[in-house]
DSSP file (Angstrom, degrees, kcal/mol; ACC not computed):
  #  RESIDUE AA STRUCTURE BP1 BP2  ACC     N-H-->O    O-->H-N    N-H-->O    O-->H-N    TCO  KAPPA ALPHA  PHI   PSI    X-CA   Y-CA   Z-CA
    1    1 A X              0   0    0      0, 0.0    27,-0.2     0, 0.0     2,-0.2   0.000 360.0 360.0 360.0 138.8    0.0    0.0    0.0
    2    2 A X  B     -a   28   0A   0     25,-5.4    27,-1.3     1,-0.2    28,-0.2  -0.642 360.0-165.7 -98.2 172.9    1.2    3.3   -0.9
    3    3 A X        +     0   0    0     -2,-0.2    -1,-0.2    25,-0.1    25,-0.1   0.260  42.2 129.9-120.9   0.3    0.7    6.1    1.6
    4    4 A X        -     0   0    0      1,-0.1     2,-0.5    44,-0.1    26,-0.4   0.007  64.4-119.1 -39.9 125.7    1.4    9.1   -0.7
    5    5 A X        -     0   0    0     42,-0.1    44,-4.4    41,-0.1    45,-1.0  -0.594  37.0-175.9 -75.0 129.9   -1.4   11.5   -0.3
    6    6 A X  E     -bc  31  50B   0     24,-1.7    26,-1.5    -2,-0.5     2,-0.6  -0.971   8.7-157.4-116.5 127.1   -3.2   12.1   -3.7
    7    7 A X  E     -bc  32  51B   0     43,-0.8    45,-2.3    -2,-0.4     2,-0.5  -0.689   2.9-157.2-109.9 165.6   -5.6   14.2   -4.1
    8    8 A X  E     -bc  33  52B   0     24,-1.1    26,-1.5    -2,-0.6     2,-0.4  -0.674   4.3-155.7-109.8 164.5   -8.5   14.3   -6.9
    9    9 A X  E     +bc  34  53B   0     43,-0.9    45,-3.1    -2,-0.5     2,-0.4  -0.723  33.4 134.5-139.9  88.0  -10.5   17.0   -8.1
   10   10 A X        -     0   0    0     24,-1.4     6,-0.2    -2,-0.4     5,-0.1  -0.986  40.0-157.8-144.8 141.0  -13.9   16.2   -9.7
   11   11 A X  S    S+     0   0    0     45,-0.4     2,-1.1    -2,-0.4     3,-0.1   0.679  80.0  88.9 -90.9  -4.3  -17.1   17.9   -9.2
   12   12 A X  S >> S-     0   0    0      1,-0.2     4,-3.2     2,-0.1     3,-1.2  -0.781  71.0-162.3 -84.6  98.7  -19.2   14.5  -10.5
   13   13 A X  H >> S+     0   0    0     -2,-1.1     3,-1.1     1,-0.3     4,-1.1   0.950  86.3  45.2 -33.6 -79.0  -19.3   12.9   -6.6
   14   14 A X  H 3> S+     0   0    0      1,-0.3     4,-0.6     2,-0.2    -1,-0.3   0.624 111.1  48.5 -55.1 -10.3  -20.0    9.7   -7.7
   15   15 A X  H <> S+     0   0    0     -3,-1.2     4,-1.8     1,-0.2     5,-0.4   0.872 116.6  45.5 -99.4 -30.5  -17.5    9.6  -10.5
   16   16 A X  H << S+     0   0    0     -4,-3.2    -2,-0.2    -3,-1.1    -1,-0.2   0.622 104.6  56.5 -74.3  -5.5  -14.7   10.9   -8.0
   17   17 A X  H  X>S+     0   0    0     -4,-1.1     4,-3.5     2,-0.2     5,-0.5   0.644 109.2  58.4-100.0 -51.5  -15.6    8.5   -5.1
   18   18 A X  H >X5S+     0   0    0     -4,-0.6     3,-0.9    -5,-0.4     4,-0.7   0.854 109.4  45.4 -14.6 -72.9  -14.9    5.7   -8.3
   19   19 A X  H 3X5S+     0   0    0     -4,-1.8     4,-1.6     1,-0.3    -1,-0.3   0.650 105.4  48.3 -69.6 -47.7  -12.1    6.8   -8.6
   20   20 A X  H 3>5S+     0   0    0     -5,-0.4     4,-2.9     2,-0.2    -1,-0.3   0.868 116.2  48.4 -71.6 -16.9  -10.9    7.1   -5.6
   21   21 A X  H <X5S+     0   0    0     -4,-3.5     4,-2.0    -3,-0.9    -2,-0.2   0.672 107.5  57.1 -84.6 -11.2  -12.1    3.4   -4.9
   22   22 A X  H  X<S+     0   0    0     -4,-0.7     4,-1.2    -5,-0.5    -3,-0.2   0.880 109.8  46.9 -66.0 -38.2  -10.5    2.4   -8.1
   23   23 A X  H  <>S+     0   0    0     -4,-1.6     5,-0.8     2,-0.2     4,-0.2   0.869 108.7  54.1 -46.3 -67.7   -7.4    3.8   -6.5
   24   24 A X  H >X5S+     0   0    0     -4,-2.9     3,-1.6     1,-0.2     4,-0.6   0.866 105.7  50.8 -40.7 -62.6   -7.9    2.1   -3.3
   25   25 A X  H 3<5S+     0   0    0     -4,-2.0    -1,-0.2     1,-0.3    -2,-0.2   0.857 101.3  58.6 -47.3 -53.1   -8.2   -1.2   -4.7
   26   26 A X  T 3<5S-     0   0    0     -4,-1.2    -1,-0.3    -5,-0.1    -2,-0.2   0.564 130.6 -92.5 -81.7   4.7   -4.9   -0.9   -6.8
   27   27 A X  T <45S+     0   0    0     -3,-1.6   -25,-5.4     1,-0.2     2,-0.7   0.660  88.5 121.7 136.0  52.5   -3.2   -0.2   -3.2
   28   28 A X  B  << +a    2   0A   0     -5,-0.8    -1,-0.2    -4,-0.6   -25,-0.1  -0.943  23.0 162.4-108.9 121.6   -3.2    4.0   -2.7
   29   29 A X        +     0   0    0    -27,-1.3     2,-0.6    -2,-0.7    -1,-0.1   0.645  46.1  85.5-126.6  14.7   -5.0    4.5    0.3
   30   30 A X        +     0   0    0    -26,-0.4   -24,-1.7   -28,-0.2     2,-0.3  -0.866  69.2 150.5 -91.4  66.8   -3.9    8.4    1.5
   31   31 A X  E     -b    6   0B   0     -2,-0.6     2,-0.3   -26,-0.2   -24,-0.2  -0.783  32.5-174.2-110.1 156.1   -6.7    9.7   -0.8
   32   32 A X  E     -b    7   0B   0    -26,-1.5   -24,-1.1    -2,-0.3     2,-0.3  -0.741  13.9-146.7-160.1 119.9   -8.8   12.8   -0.6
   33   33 A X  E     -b    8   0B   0     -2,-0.3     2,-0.5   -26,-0.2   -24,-0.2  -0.505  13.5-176.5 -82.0 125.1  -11.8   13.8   -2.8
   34   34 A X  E     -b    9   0B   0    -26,-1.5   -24,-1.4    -2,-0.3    -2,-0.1  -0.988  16.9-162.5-125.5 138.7  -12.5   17.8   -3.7
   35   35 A X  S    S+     0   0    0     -2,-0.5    23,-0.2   -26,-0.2     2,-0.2   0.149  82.0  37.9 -95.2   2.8  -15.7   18.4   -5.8
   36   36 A X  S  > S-     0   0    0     21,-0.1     4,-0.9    22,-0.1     3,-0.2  -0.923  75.5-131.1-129.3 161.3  -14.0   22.1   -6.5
   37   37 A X  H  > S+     0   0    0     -2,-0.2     4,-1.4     1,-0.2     5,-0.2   0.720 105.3  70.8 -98.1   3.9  -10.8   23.2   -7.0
   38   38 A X  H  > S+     0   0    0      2,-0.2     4,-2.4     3,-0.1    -1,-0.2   0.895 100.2  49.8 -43.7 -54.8  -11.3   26.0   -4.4
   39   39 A X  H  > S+     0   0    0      1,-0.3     4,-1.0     2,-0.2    -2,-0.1   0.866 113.9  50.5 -61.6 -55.6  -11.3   23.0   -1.4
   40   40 A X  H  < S+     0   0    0     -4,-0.9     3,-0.4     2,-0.2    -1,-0.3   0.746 106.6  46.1 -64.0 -40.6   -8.2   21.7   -3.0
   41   41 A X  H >< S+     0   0    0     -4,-1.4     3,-1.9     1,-0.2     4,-0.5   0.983 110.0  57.9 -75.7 -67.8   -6.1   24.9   -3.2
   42   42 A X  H >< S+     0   0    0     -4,-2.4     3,-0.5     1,-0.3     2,-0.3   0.814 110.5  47.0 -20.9 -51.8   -7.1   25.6    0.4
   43   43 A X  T 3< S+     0   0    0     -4,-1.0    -1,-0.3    -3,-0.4    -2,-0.2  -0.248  72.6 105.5-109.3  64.2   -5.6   22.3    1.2
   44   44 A X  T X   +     0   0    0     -3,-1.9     3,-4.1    -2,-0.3    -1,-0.2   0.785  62.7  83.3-101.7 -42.1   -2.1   22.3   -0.7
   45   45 A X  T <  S+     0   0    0     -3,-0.5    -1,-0.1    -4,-0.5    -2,-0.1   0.843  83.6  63.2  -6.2 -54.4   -0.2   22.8    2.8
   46   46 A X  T 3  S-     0   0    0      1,-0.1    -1,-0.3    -3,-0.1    -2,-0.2   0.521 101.7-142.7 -82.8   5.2   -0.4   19.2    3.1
   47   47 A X    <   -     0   0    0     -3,-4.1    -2,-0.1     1,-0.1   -42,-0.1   0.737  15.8-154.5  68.5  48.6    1.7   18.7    0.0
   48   48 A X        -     0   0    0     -4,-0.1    29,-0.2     1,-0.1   -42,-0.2   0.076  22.8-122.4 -77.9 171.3   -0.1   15.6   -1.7
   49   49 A X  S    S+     0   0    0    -44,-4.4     2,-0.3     1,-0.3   -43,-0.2   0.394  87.5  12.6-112.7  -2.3    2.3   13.8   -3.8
   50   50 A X  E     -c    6   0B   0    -45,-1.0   -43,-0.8     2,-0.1     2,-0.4  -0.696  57.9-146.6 173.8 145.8   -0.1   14.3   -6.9
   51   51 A X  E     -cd   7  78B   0     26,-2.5    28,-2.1    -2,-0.3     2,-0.4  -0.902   6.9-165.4 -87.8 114.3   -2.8   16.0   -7.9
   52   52 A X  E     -cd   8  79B   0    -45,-2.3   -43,-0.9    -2,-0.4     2,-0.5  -0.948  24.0-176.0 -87.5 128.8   -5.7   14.4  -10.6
   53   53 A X  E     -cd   9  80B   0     26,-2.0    28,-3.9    -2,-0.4     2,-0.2  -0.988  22.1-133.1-144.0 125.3   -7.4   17.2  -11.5
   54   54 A X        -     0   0    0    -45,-3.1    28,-0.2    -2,-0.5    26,-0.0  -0.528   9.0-146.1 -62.7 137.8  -10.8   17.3  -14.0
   55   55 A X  S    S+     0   0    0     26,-0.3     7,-1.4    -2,-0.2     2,-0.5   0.965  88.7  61.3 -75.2 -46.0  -10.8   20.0  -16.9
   56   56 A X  S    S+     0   0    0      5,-0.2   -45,-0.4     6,-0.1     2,-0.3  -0.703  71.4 163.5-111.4 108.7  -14.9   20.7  -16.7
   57   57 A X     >  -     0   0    0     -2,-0.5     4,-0.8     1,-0.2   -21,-0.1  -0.949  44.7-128.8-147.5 139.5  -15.4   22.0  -13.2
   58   58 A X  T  4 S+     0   0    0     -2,-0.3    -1,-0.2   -23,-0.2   -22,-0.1   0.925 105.6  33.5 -67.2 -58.6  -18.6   23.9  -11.9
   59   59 A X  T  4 S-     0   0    0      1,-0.2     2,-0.1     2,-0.0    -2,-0.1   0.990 135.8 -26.5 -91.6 -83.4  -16.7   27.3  -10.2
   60   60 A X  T  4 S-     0   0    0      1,-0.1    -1,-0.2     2,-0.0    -2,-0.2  -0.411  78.0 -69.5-161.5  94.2  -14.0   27.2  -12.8
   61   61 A X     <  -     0   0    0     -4,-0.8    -5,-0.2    -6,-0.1    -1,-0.1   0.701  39.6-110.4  41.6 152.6  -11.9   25.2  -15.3
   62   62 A X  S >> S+     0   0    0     -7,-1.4     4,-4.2     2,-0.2     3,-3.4   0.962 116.1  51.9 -66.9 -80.8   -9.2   22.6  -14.9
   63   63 A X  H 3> S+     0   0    0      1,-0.3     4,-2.6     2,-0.2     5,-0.2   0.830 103.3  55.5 -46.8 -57.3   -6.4   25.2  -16.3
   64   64 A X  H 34 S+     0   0    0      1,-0.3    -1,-0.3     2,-0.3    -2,-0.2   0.358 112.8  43.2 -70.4  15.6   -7.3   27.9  -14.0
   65   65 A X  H <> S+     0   0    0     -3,-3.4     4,-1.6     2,-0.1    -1,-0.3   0.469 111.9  58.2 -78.9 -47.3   -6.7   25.4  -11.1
   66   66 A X  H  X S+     0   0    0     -4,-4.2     4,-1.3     1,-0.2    -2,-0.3   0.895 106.4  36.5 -86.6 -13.9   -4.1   24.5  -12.7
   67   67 A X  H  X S+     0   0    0     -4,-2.6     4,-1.2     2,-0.1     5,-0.2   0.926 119.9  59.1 -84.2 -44.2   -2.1   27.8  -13.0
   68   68 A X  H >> S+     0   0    0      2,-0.2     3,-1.9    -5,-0.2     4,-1.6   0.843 109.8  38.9 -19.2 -79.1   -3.6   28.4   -9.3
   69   69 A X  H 3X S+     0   0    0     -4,-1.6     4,-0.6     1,-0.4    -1,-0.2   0.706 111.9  55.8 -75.1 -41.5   -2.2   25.6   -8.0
   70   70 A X  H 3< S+     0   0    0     -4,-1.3    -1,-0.4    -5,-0.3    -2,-0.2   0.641 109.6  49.4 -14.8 -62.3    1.0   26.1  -10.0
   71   71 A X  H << S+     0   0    0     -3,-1.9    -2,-0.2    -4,-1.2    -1,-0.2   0.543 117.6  39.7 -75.7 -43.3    1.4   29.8   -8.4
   72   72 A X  H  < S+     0   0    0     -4,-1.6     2,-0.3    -5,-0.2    -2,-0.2   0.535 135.8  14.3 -96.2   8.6    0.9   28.6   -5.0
   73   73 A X  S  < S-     0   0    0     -4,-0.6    -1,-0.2    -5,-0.2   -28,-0.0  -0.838  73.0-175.2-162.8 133.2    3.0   25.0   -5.0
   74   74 A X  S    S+     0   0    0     -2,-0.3    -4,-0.1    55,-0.1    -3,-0.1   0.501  85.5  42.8-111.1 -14.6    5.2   25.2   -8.4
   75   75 A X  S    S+     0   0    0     55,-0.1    -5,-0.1     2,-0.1    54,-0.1   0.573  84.2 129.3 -99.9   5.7    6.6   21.9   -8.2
   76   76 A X        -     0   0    0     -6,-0.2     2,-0.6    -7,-0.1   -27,-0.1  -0.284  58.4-132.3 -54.4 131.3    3.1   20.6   -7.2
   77   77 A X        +     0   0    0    -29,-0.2   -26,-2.5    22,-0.1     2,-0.3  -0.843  31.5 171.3-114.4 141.7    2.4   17.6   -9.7
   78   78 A X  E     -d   51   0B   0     -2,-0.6    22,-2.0    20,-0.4     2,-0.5  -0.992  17.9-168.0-134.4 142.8   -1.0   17.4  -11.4
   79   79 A X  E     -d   52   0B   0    -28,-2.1   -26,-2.0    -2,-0.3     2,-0.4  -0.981  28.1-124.7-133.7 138.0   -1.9   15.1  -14.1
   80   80 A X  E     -de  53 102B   0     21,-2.4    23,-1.9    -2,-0.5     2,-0.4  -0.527  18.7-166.8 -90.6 157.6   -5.4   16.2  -15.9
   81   81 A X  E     + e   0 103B   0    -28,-3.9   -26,-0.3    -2,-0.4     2,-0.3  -0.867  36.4 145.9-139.7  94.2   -8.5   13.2  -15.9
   82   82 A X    >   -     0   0    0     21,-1.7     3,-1.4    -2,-0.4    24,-0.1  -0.981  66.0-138.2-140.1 134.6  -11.1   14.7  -18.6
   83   83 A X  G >  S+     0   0    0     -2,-0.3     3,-0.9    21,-0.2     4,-0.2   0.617 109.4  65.3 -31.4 -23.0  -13.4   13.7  -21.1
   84   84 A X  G >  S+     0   0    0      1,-0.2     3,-1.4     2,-0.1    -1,-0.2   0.426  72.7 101.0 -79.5   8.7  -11.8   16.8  -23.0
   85   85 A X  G <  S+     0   0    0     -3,-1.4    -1,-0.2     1,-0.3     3,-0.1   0.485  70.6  60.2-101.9  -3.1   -8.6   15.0  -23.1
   86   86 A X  G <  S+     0   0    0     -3,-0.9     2,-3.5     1,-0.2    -1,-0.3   0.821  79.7  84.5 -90.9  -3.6   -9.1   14.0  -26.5
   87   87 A X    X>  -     0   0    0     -3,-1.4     3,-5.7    -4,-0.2     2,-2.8  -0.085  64.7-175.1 -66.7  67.8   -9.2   17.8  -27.6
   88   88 A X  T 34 S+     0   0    0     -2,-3.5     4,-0.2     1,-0.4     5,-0.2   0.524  76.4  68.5 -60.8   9.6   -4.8   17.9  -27.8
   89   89 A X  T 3> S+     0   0    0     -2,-2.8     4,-2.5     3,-0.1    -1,-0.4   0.773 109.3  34.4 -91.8 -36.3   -5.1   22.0  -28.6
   90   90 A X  T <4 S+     0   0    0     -3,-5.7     4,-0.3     1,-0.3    -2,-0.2   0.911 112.4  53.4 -96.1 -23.7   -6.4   22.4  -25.1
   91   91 A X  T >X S+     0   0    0     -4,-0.8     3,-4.2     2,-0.2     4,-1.9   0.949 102.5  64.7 -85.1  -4.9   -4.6   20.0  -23.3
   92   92 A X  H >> S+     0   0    0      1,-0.3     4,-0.8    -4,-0.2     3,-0.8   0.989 102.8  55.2 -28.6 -64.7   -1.1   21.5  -24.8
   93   93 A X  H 3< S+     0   0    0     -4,-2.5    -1,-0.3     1,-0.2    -2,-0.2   0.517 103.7  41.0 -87.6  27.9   -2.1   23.9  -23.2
   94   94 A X  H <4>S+     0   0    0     -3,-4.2     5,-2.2    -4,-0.3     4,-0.2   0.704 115.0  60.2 -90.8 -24.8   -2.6   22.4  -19.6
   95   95 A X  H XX5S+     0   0    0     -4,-1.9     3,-5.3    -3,-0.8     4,-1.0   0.939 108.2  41.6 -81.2-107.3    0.7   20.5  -20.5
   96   96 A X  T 3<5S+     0   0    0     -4,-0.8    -1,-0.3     1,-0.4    -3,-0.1   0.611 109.3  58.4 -33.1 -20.7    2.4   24.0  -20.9
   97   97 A X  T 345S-     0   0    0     -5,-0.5    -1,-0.4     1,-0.1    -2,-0.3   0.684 137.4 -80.5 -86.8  -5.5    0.6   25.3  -17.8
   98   98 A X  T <45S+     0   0    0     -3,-5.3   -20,-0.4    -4,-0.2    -3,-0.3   0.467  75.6 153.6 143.1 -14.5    2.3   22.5  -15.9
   99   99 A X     << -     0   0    0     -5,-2.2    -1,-0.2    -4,-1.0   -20,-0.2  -0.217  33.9-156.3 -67.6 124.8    0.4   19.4  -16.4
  100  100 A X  S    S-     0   0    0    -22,-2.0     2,-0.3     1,-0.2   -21,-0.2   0.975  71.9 -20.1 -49.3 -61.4    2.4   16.2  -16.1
  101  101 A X        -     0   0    0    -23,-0.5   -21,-2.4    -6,-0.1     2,-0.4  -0.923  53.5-133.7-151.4 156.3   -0.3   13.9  -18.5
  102  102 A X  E     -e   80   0B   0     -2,-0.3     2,-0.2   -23,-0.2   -21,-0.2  -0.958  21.1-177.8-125.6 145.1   -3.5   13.9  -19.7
  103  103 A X  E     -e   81   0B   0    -23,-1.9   -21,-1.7    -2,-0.4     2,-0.3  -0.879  27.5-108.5-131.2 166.9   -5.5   11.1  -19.7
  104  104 A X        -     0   0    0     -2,-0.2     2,-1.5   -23,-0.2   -21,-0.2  -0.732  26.8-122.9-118.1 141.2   -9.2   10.5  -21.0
  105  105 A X  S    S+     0   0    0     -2,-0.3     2,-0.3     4,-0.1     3,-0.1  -0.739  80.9  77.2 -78.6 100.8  -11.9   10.1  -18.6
  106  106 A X  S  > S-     0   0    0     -2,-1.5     4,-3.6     1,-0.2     5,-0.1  -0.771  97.5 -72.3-147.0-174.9  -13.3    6.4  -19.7
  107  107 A X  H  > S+     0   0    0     -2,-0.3     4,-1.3     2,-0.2     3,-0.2   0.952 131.2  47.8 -39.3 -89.9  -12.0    2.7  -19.1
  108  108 A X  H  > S+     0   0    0      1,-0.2     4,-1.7     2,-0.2     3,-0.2   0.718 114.6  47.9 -30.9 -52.6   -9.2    2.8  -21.3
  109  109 A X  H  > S+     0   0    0      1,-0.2     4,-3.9     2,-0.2     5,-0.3   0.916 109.5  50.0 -73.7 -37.6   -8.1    6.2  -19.8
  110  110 A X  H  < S+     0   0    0     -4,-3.6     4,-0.4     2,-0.2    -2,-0.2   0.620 110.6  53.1 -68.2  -9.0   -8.4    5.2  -16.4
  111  111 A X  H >X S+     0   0    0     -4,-1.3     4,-1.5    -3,-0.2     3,-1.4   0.971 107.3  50.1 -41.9 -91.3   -6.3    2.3  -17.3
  112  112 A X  H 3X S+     0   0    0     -4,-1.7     4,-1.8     1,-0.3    -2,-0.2   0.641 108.5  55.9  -9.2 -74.8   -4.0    4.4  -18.6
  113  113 A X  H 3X S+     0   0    0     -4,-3.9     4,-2.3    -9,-0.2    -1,-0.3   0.748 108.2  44.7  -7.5 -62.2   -4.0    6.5  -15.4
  114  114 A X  H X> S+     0   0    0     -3,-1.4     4,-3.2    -4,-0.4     3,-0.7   0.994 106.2  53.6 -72.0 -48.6   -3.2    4.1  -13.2
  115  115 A X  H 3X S+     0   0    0     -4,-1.5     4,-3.1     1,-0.3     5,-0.3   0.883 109.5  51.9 -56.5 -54.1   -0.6    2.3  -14.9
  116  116 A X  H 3X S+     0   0    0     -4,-1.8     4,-2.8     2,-0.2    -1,-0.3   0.798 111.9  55.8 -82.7  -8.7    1.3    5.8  -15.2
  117  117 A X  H <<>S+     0   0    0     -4,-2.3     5,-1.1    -3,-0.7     6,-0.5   0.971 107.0  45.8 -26.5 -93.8    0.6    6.0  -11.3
  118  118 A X  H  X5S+     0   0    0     -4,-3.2     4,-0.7    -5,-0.2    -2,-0.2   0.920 112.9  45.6 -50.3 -45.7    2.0    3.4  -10.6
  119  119 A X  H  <5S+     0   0    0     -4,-3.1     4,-0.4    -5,-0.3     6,-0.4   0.986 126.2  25.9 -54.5 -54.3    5.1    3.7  -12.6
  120  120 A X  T >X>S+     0   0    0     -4,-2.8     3,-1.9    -5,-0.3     4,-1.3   0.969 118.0  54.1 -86.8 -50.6    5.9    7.1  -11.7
  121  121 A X  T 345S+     0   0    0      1,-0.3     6,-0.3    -4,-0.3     5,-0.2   0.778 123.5  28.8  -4.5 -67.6    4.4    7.6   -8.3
  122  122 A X  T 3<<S+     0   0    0     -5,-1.1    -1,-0.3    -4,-0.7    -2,-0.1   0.563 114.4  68.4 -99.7  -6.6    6.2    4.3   -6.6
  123  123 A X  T <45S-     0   0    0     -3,-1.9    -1,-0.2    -6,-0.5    -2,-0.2   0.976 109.5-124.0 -79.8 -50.7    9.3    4.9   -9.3
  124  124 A X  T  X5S+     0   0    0     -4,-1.3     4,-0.6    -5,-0.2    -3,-0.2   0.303  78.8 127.0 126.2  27.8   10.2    8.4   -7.2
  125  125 A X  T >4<S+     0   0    0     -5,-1.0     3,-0.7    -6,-0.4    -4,-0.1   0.867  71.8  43.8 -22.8 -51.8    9.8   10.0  -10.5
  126  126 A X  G >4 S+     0   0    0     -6,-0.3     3,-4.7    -5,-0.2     4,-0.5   0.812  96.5  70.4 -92.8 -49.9    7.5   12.2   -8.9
  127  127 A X  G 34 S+     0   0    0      1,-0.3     3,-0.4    -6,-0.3    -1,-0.2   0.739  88.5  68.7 -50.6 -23.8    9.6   12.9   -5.7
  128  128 A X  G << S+     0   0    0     -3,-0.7    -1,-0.3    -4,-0.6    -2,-0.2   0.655  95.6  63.3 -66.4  -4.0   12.3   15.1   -8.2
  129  129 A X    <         0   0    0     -3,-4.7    -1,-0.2     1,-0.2    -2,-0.2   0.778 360.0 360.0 -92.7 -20.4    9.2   17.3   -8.2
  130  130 A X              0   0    0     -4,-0.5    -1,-0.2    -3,-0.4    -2,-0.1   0.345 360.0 360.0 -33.1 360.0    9.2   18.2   -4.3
């Protein structure tokens, strides 16, 4: 089990409680679900070891969390999890604002997700980002 805190950011409950149990299951258990990215920013102190963060967000967009989060934490690691993820104009640009990877919210992407979890996360990939 890893204990690295990750946290997610999706305003669909049910799809972020998934996720986080999808999580669970594949052995992360430090998890903590924000349905804005307001909640999240608030709790950046605690210095989670990666961020999933949704593009289509009620208050206000994936990028502008992500340059937020960026501004207050620079090394702060975020990876976006959107259905928009096949639109590759926009996520260039989360990718230039800072985003490690984008992945697509379905089966395939959340595959995809995990798998690059687990590689970088438990690789200490992630740790050069501290």
């Amino acid at each position: 089990m890893s204990k690295s805190l990750i946290y997610i950011i999706e305003d669909d409950k049910a799809l972020g409680m998934i996720l986080k149990k999808v999580l669970t299951v594949n052995g992360y258990e430090n998890i903590e679900v924000f349905s804005d990215g307001r909640h999240c920013i608030d709790e950046l102190h605690k210095k989670p070891a990666l961020i999933i963060l949704d593009f289509s967000l009620e208050t206000m967009n994936g990028l502008d969390v992500l340059k937020i989060i960026k501004s207050k934490r620079p090394k702060s690691k975020v990876v976006i999890f959107s259905s928009l993820a096949n639109d590759t104009e926009l996520m260039d640009k989360c990718k230039a604002g800072g985003a490690l990877a984008c992945f697509n919210k379905n089966d395939s992407g959340r595959n995809e997700l995990i798998s690059w979890i687990d590689k970088n996360l438990n690789s200490g990939f992630l740790s050069m980002f501290k």
